[in-house]
N, C-alpha and C positions, 0 to 999 in steps of 0.2 A: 402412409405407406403406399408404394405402386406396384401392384399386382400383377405380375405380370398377365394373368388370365385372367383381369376383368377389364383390359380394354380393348381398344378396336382395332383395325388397323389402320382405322385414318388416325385414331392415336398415336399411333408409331410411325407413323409416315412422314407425320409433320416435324419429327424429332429428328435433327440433325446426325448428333451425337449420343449416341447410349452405352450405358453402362451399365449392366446386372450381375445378379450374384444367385449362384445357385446352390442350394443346400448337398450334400448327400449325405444320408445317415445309413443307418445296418440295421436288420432285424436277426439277433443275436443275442444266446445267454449270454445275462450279467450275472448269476452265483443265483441264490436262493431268494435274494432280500432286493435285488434292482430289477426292472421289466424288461422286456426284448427288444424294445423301443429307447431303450439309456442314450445309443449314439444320434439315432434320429431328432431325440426331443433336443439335444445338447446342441448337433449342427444348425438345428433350425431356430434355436432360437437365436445363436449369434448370429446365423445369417440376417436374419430381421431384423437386430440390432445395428450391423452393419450399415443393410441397406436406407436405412433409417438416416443416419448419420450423414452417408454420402449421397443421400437422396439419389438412390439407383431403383433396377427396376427387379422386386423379388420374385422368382421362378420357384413354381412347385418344388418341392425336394423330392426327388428320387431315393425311395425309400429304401434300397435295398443296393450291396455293395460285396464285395468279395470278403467272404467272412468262411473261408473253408475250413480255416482252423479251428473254427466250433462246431465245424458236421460232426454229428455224431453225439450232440445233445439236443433232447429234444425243443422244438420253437425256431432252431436258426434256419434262415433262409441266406441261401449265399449262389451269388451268380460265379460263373467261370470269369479269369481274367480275362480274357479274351471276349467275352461277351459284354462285358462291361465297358470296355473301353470302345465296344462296334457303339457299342450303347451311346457312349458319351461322342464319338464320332458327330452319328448323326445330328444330336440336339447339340451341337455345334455349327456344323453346319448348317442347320436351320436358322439360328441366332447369326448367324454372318449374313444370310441372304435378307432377315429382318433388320439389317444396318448395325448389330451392338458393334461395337468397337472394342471392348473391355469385358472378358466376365470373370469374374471371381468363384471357384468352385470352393465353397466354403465345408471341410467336411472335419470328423471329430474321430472317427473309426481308423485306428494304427494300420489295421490288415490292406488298408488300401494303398498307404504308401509305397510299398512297390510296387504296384499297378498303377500307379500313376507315374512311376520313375519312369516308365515303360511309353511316355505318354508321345514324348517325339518321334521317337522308332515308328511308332506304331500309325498315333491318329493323323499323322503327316501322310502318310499311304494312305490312310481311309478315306480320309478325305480328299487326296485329291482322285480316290476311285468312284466314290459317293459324285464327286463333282461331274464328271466325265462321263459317269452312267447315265448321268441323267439330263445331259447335253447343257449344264450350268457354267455360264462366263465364270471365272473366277474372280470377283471382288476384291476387296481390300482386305485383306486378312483382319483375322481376331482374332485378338490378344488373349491367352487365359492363362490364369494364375492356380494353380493349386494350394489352397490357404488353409492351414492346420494350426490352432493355439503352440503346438507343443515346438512347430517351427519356433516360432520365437519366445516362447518362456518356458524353455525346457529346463533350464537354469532354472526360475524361479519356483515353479512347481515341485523339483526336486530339494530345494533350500525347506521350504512350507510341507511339505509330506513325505522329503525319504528318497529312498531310490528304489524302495520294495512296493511299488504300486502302479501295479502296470493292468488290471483290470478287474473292476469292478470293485476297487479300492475308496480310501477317502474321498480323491476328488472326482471322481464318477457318483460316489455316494451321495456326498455336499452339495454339488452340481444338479444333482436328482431333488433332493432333499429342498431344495430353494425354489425349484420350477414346476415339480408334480411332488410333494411331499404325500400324497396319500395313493401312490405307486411306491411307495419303498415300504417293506415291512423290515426294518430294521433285526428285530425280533431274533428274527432268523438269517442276520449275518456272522460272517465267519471268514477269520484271516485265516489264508493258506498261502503258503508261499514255496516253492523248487527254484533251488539255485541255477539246474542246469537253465533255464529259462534263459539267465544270461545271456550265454551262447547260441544255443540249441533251440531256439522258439518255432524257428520255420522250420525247424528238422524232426521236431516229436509232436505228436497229436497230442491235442489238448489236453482229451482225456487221459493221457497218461501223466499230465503235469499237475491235474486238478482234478481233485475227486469233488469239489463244490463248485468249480468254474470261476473260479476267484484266484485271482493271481497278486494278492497284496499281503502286506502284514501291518494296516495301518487302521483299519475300520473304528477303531474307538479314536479317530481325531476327526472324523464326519459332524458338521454342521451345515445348516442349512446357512450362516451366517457366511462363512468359508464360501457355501457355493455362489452365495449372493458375488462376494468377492470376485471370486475365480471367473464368472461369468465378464463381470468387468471388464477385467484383463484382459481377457480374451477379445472382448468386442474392441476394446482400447486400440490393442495391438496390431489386430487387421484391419481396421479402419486407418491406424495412422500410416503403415505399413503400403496402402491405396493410397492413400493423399499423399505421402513424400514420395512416392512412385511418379505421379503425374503433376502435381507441384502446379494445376491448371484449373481452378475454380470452377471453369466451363465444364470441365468433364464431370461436375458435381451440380 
């Protein structure tokens, strides 16, 4: 695996073409029986499965992501949109003037995807004020992808668990259950589920949707055998998803 932080920069100097993948997870309640770590551990481990495959180069995870709609129970920590995406700005434009050509942000946590829908609006200004500021040629551009499992097997996951499992359910459980299985106290899980959810998610606090911070009604279909699975998939899909993108050995 290539680290991104244990090499040099004559290590990356000599490298033509680069391609990395960066995790971001959340630190955010999962209900009573997952830890505040569920999105973190999940992102990062397909990121490193990923990069594994496409022999890329793996970047610390950024452990912390817009999770607002779990303020207000205790353990989350959630950045403003807007800061997060200054955030992702800059360590992009860092990763351009170090030659990557390709980064995959590889992340697990729902709350972000419209922060990331926001991403051309936004980090296309940022960067080119970041550039400007600070008197930088502008380069060849870098390519980034925003890469979530649920992109591409949102079908499949709802076939396999329901359509009533949107956090801290089965496969957040299964998922857990297969990678840190002695972080879940199973014990003390509990399906709850509010229909308004459907509609209404960005429009009511959590807290008045979950009195356990559990948004599923599936918890007794959790195996660690399932997360083994689901993890698969998941690494399956954005690795193939990269490779039929670039169709170019060399960039691997």
């Amino acid at each position: 695996m290539k680290l991104w932080e244990t090499q040099t920069w004559y290590d990356l100097e000599k490298i033509e073409s680069k391609t990395a993948i960066l995790p971001v997870g959340s630190i955010e309640q999962h209900g009573p029986h997952l830890p505040l770590a569920t999105d973190l551990i999940i992102a990062e481990e397909i990121a490193k499965k990923v990069s594994e495959q496409i022999d890329a180069y793996l970047l610390p995870i950024l452990p912390y992501s817009c999770s607002k709609e779990h303020l207000g129970v205790p353990g989350t920590i959630s950045l403003r949109s807007t800061t997060l995406l200054i955030l992702l700005a800059d360590i992009f434009q860092s990763l351009e003037q170090s030659g990557v050509k390709y980064l995959g942000v590889v992340y697990w946590h729902g709350g972000n995807v419209p922060v990331f829908k926001k991403y051309e609006a936004t980090i296309k200004s940022a960067r080119k004020y970041t550039l400007e500021e600070n008197g930088i040629e502008e380069k060849e551009k870098l390519e980034v992808e925003f890469l979530n499992p649920w992109k591409f097997l949102r079908e499949q996951f709802v076939e396999l668990f329901g359509k009533k499992d949107l956090h801290a359910g089965a496969i957040e459980t299964s998922l857990i259950l297969h990678l840190r299985p002695e972080l879940v106290r199973l014990n003390l899980a509990v399906n709850e589920w509010d229909d308004r959810v459907i509609d209404n998610l960005d429009d009511l606090p959590w807290t008045l949707l979950s009195e356990s911070g559990v948004l599923a009604s599936n918890i007794e279909q959790s195996s660690a055998e399932k997360g083994e699975s689901l993890l698969k998939l998941s690494v399956e899909a954005i690795t193939n998803h990269i490779i039929s993108k670039f169709q170019a050995p060399k960039m691997f």
